[in-house]
C-alpha positions in Angstrom: -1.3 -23.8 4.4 -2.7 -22.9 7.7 -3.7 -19.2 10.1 0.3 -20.0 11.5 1.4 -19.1 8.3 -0.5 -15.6 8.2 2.5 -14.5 10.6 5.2 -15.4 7.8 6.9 -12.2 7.0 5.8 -10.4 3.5 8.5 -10.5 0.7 10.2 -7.3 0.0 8.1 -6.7 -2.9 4.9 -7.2 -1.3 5.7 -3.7 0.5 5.1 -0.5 -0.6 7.7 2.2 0.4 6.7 6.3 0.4 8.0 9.5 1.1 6.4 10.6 4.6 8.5 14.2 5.2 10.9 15.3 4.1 13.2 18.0 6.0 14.9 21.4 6.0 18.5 19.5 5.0 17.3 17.4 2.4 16.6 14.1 4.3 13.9 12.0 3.6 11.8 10.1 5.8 10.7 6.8 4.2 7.4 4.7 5.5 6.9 0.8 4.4 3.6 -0.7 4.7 1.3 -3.3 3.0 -1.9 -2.2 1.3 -4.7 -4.3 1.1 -4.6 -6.3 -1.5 -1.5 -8.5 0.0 -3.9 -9.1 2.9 -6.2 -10.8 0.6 -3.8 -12.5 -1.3 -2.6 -13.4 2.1 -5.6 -15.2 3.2 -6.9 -16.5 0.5 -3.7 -18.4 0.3 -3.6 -19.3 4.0 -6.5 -20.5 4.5 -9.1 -20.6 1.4 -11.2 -18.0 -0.2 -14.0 -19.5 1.4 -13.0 -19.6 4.9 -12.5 -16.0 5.7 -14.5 -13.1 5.7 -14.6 -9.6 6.6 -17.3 -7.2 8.1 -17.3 -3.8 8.7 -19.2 -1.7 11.4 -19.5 1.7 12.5 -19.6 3.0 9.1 -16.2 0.9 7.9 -14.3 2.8 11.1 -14.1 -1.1 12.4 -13.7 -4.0 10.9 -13.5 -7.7 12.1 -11.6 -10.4 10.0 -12.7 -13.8 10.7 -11.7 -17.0 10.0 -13.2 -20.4 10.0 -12.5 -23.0 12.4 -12.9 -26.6 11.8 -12.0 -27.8 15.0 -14.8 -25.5 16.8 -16.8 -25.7 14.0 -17.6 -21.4 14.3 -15.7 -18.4 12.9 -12.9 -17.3 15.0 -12.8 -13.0 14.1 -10.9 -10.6 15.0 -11.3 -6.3 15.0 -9.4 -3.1 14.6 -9.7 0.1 14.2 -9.4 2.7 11.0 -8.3 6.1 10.0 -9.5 8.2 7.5 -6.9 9.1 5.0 -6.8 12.5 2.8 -8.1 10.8 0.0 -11.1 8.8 -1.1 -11.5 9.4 3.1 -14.7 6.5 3.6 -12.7 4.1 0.9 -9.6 4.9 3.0 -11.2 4.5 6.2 -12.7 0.9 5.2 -9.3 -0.5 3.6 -7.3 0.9 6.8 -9.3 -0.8 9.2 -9.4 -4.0 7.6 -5.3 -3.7 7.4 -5.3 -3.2 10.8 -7.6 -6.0 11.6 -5.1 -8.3 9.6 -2.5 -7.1 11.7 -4.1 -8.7 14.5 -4.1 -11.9 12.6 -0.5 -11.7 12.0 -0.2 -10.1 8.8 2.8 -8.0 7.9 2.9 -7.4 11.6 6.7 -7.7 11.0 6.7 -4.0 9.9 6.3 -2.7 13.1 9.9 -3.8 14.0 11.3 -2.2 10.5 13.9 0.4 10.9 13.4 3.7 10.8 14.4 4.6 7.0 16.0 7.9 6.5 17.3 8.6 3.3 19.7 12.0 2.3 18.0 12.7 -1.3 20.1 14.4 -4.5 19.9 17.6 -5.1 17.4 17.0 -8.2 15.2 14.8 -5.8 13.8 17.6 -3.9 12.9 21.3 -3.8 12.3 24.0 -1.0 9.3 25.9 -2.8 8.5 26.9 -0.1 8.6 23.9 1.9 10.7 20.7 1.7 9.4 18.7 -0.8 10.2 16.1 -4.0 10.3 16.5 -7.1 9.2 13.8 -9.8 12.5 11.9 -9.8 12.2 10.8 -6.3 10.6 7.4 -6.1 11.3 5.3 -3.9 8.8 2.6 -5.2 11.2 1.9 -8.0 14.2 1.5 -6.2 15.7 -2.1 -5.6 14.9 -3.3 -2.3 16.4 -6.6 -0.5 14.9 -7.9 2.8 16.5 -10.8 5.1 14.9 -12.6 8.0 16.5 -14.7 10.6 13.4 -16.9 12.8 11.2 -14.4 11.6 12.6 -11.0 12.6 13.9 -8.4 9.8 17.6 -8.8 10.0 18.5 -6.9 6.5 17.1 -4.1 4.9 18.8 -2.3 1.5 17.8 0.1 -1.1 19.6 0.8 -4.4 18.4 3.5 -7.3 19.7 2.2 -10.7 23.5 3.9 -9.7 24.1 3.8 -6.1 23.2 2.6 -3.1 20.7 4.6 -0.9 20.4 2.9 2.2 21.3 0.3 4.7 20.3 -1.4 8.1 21.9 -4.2 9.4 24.1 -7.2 8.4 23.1 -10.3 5.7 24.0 -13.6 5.9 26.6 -15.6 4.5 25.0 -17.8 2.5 22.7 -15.1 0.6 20.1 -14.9 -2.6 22.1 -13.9 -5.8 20.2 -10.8 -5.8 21.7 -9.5 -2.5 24.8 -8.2 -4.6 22.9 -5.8 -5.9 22.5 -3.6 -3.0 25.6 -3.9 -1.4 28.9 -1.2 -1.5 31.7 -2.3 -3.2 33.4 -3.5 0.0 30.9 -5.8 1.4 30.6 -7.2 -2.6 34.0 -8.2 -2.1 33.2 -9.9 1.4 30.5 -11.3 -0.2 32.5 -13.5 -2.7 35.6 -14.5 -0.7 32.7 -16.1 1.8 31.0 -17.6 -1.3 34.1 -18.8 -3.1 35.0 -20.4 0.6 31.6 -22.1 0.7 32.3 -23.9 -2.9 
């Protein structure tokens, strides 16, 4: 492989989905994001374990990525920026800067075009007590989700709990993966396998 291929979008389950907020009328508010272990799986398949490497500066609030260059015979490295986050806040601080660093290199930088995911929760997913919050049966992590790209930009994004379907941006293609079916409505099922049967 090669650094163009750092820029190929992350597979659905290479993304981590969380509750953000949720509000007074029992809508959710749902972030997707990459942590860093994909960004290292990333590389090291895109380029070789031993032609990366990552420093951090400024007591791990920066870090630069870089990447060997054969054809200028030097590392090539690029930097960003971290935030501390409520927990582990230095261990935090290092991973999100080095994220963000990868972001520059292409990374997953196909999540900033993601939809905004708001999802209206059942009534045993969440609590006022005394603010909006969830209760132990909302996870979102272990929903099924389906992604779809067309040149590179998201063009389908589902979710489905093991009885319904919980949300849904955009349209998919015709000729689809077999799991597809598994987050679509009844309806679009039936679409789905007229266009299929058609194709045959």
């Amino acid at each position: 492989m090669s650094v163009d291929s750092l820029s190929k979008p992350l597979s659905v389950d290479q993304i981590e989905f969380r509750v953000q907020s949720i509000n007074d009328g029992g809508y959710a508010t749902i972030l997707a994001y990459k942590n860093a272990r994909v960004d290292m799986e990333r590389l090291d398949e895109a380029v070789g374990r031993m032609n990366w490497t990552r420093v951090h500066t400024r007591e791990n609030a920066n870090c630069t990525v870089s990447i060997w260059d054969n054809s200028k015979s030097q590392w090539v490295g690029k930097e960003d920026t971290g935030t501390r986050s409520a927990a582990e806040a230095e261990k935090g601080l290092a991973s999100d800067s080095f994220k963000r660093a990868c972001f520059n290199w292409g990374i997953g930088r196909e999540l900033y075009d993601y939809p905004f995911i708001q999802v209206k929760l059942k009534d045993d997913e969440w609590t006022k007590d005394p603010k909006p919050k969830g209760t132990w049966k909302l996870k979102p992590g272990n929903w099924i989700w389906f992604s779809q790209f067309e040149e590179g930009q998201l063009s389908f994004l589902a979710a489905k709990d093991d009885k319904s379907l919980r949300f849904k941006w955009g349209s998919f293609k015709r000729y689809a993966p077999a799991s597809l079916p598994e987050v679509m409505a009844p309806e679009e099922l039936k679409i789905y396998n007229q266009n299929a049967a058609s194709s045959v």
